[in-house]
N, C-alpha and C positions, 0 to 999 in steps of 0.2 A: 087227357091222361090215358096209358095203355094198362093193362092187366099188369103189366110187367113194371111199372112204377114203382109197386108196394116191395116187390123183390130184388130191383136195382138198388134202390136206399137201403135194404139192409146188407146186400152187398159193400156195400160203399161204407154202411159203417163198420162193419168188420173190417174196411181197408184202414180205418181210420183208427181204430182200437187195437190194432195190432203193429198201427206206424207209432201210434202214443205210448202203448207199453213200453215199446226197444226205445224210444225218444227217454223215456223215465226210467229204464232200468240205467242210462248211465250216471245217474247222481244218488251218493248215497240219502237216501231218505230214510232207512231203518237210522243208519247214524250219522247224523246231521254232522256238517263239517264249515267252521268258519270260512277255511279257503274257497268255498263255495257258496256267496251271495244268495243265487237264484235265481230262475229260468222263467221263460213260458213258453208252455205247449198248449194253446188256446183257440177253442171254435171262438171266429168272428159272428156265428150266428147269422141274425139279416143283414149285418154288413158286408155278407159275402156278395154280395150284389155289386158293390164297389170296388171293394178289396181281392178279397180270396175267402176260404172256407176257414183256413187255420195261420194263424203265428207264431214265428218259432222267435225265442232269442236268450242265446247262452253264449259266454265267456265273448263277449262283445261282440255277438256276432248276431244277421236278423235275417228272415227269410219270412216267403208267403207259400202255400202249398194249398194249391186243388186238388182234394181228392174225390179220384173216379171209381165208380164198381169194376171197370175193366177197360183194355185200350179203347177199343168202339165207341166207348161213350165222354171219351175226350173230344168226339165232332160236335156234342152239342156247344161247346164253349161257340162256332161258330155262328150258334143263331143268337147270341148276345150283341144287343146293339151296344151295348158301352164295350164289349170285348171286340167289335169291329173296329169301333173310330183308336180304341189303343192300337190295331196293329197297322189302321192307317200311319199313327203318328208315329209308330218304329219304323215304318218303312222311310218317313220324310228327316227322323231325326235321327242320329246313328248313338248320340249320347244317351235316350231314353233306350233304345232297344238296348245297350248296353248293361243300362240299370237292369233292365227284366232279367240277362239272360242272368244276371249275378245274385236278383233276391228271389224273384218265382220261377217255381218248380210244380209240377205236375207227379201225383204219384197214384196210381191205379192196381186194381187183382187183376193177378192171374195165374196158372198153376204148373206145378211142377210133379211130374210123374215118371217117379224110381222108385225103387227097392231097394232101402234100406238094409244093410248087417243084418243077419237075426231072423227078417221077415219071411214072411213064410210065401207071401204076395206084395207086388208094388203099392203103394200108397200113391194119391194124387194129393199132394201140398199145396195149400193155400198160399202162395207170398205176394209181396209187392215189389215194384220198382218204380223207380224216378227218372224224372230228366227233366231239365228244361223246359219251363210252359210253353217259350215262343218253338221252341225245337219239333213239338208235338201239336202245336196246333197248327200252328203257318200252313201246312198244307192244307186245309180244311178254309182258310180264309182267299180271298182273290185279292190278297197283296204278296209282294216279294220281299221280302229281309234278306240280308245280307247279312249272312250268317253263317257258319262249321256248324254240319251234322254233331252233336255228341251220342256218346252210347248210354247206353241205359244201364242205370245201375242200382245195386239192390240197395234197400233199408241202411242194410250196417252201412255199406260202403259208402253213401250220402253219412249215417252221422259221423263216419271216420273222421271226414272232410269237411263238414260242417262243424264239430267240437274240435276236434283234433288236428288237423292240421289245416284245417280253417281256411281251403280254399272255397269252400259255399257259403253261400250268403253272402255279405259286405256290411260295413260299420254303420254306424249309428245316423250318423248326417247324412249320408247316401239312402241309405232308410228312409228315413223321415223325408227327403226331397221326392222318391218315389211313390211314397205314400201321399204327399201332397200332390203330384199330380194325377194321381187317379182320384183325385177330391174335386181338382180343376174339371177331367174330362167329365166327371158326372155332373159337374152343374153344381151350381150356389146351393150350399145345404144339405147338398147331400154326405157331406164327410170331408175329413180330414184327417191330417196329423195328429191334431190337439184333442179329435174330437171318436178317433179310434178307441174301445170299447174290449176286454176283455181280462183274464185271469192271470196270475203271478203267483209263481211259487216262489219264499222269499224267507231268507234264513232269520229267525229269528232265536238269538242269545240265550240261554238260562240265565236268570236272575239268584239260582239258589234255593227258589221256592219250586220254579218250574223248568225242568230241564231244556236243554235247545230243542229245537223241533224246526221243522220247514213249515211254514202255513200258506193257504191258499189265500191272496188278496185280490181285489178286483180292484184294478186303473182304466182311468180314462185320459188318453192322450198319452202319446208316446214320449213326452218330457217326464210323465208320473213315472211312465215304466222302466224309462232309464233311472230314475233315483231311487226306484226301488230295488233296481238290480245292482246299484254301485252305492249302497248305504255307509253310511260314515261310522255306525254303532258295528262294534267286533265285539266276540266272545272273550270275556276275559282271560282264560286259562289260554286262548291261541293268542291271546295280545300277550299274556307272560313268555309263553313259550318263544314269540317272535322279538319281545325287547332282550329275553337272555342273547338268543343268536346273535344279532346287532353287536352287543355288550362283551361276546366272544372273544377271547384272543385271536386273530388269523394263525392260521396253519401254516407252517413251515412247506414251503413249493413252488414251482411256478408260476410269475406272477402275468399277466398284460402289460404290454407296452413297452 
């Protein structure tokens, strides 16, 4: 360990705490909304050894992200032996490097220096950006993938695309197959699917006593995490309000078909 350990990790969490905030500012949590299930934005903790550091999954959608203190120290992923034999097997399989480049993602600090309106002097800004894990570390490893360069892009413009028009990340079943095979490449016991580990935000109803609220719950295995994010119990007042629309007369206009 170098001097510089204790200040790389607080780097790295401040990349982390500043990707989590923008990740949670877009659901309302001051006020809670049935159309909105629940999310998770969750450190894997020691399963990042296998996995990755964090998991995302909102509005059916699921992703892994490494986060780094800054680009340079994306070369350590390199001296991982489980992170080797994975980019062997992208290189031999084209369906698995597939899967990578569509749920893991790499997101790192670094800074931005301008002057602001108003300012009297330039500020140096803190931000982050993303891309593709395989995209940013392949060159660091002695295998070849067959792969397009992409460009880097910031926070928002990842969750645009991740919640919003949901070209990042990929569904559920493709998840969960990728997840199992980094259970495979680690060896018997060390992980899985069933046996992934972390926290859920997850809409729960007022009853009349207690208003709605979002609460934090912990699942184990990703079949829990999907039925917590796709729950059968709804808010009552959005179940009235949704069987009146149903119950609606249609509007007078252009129809399909």
């Amino acid at each position: 360990m170098t001097e510089t350990d204790p200040y790389r990790r607080d780097m790295e969490q401040n990349v982390i705490l500043r990707f989590s905030r923008a990740f949670e500012a877009r659901f309302p949590i001051s006020e809670p909304n049935g159309l909105i299930s629940g999310w998770a934005n969750t450190s894997l903790g020691a399963q990042d050894n296998v996995f990755a550091d964090h998991l995302l999954a909102a509005n059916a959608r699921f992703a892994l992200i490494e986060f780094k203190a800054n680009f340079l120290a994306i070369r350590t992923e390199a001296k991982k032996p489980l992170r080797q034999k994975l980019f062997h097997l992208m290189a031999m399989r084209s369906d698995f490097l597939r899967r990578c480049l569509d749920f893991h993602f790499v997101c790192w600090g670094t800074t931005h220096r301008h002057q602001p309106p108003g300012f009297a002097t330039p500020i140096v800004e803190e931000i982050d950006l993303l891309n593709r894990y395989a995209v940013h570390v392949a060159p660091f490893m002695d295998t070849v993938l067959e792969m397009s360069d992409s460009a880097d892009i910031s926070t928002q413009a990842f969750l645009d695309t991740f919640l919003g028009s949901r070209l990042m990340g990929g569904t559920y079943e493709r998840f969960k197959r990728y997840i199992d095979e980094f259970g495979q490449l680690a060896g018997q016991g060390k992980g899985n699917a069933s046996t992934i580990e972390g926290m859920v935000c997850v809409y729960l109803p007022g009853d009349g006593r207690t208003p709605a609220r979002y609460a934090h719950s912990r699942f184990k295995g990703l079949d829990a995490l999907q039925l917590m994010l796709k729950p059968r119990i709804r808010d009552k007042a959005y179940e009235h309000k949704r069987t009146q629309g149903l119950t609606r007369e249609p509007r007078d206009g252009p129809t399909l078909g």
